[in-house]
Structures are given as C-alpha cells and as structure tokens.
N, C-alpha and C positions, 0 to 999 in steps of 0.2 A: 895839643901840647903834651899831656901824657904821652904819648907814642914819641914823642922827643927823645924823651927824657927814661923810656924804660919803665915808665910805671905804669902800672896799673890799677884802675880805679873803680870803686864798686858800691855799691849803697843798699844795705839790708834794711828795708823798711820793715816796722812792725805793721801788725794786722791791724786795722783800726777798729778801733772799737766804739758801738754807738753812744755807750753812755760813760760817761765820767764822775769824779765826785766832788761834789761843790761846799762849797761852805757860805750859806745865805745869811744877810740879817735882815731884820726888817724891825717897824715899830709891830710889836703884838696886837696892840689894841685895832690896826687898821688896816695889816697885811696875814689875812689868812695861807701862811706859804705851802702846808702839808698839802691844803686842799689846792691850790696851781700846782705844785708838782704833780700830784696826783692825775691831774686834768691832761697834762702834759705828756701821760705818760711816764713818768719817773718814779722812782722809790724814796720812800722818809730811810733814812741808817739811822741816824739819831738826831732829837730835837729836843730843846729846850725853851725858855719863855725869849724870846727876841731871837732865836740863831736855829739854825737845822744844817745838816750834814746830808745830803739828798744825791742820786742815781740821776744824772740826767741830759739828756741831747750838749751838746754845744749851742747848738741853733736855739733852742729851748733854756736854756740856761742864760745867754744872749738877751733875749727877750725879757724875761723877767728881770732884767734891770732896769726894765721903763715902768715897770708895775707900780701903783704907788703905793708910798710904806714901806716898802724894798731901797734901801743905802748901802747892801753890797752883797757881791755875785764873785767871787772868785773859784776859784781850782785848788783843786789840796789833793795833796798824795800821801797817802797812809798805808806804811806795812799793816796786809791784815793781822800777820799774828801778834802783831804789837798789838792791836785795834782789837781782836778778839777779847786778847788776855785783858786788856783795862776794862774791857764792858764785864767779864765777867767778875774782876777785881772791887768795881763800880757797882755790881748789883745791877745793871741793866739787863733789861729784857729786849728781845728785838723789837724792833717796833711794828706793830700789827701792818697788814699792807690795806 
C-alpha cells in the first residue's frame, strides 16, 4: 500500500533495555521487597515503609505481582536530573546495593 501511494515507511526502534523502573507496594510487615528484588537480580533506587522504587526485569517485575503482600507492580518514568536534584534536595543517600 505504501508503494501506492509514494510513501515511505520506516520504524527506529530503541535498544531494549534489560531493566526498567518500577514502583512496588506491598504490606511491610509481610513482603520483604528489597530482599526479592535483590534475589532477582535487580536494584533498590529508593524505599520506603510499604513502597520501593526498584531496577528490574519485566519478566521479573511480572512475577512479583503474585508474591504475597505485593498489591502493586507498575512502571514509572522518571527524569533523572529531576530525580537526582530531589534526592539531593530530600537528604537522601543512595541506597546501599
């Protein structure tokens, strides 16, 4: 249909990248999440008591939504130099690996 019509068509795919960054919650008392990411592979960015900000697979991120204690597994996208500037704003330190 393009050759019809004169156009021409084309698709620049990005590079995939293995890991992503997620945004977990879980109940604290009954979902240790730093230590499955960590198991998994993945990185802590920043955590709190019920939520972490984590480095991690798809496939593996996927997963730990059946985990129990874990009630949500989404995707987030964050400029880092926004992300930078607020952790240093914030007084955070990175978080040990």
């Amino acid at each position: 249909m393009a050759e019809q019509f004169g156009a021409r068509v084309s698709f620049n795919l990005r590079p995939a990248t293995p890991c992503q960054l997620f945004l977990m919650r879980s109940h604290p008392a009954t979902a240790p999440l730093a230590g499955w990411v960590r198991a998994r592979g993945g990185k802590v960015v920043l955590q709190g008591s019920g939520w972490m900000l984590a480095e991690l697979g798809l496939q593996d991120a996927m997963e730990m939504r059946k985990f129990p204690g874990i009630f949500f597994v989404g995707g987030v996208s964050v400029d880092p130099k926004r992300f930078e500037l607020f952790r240093r704003v914030a007084g955070l330190d990175p978080p040990s690996q």
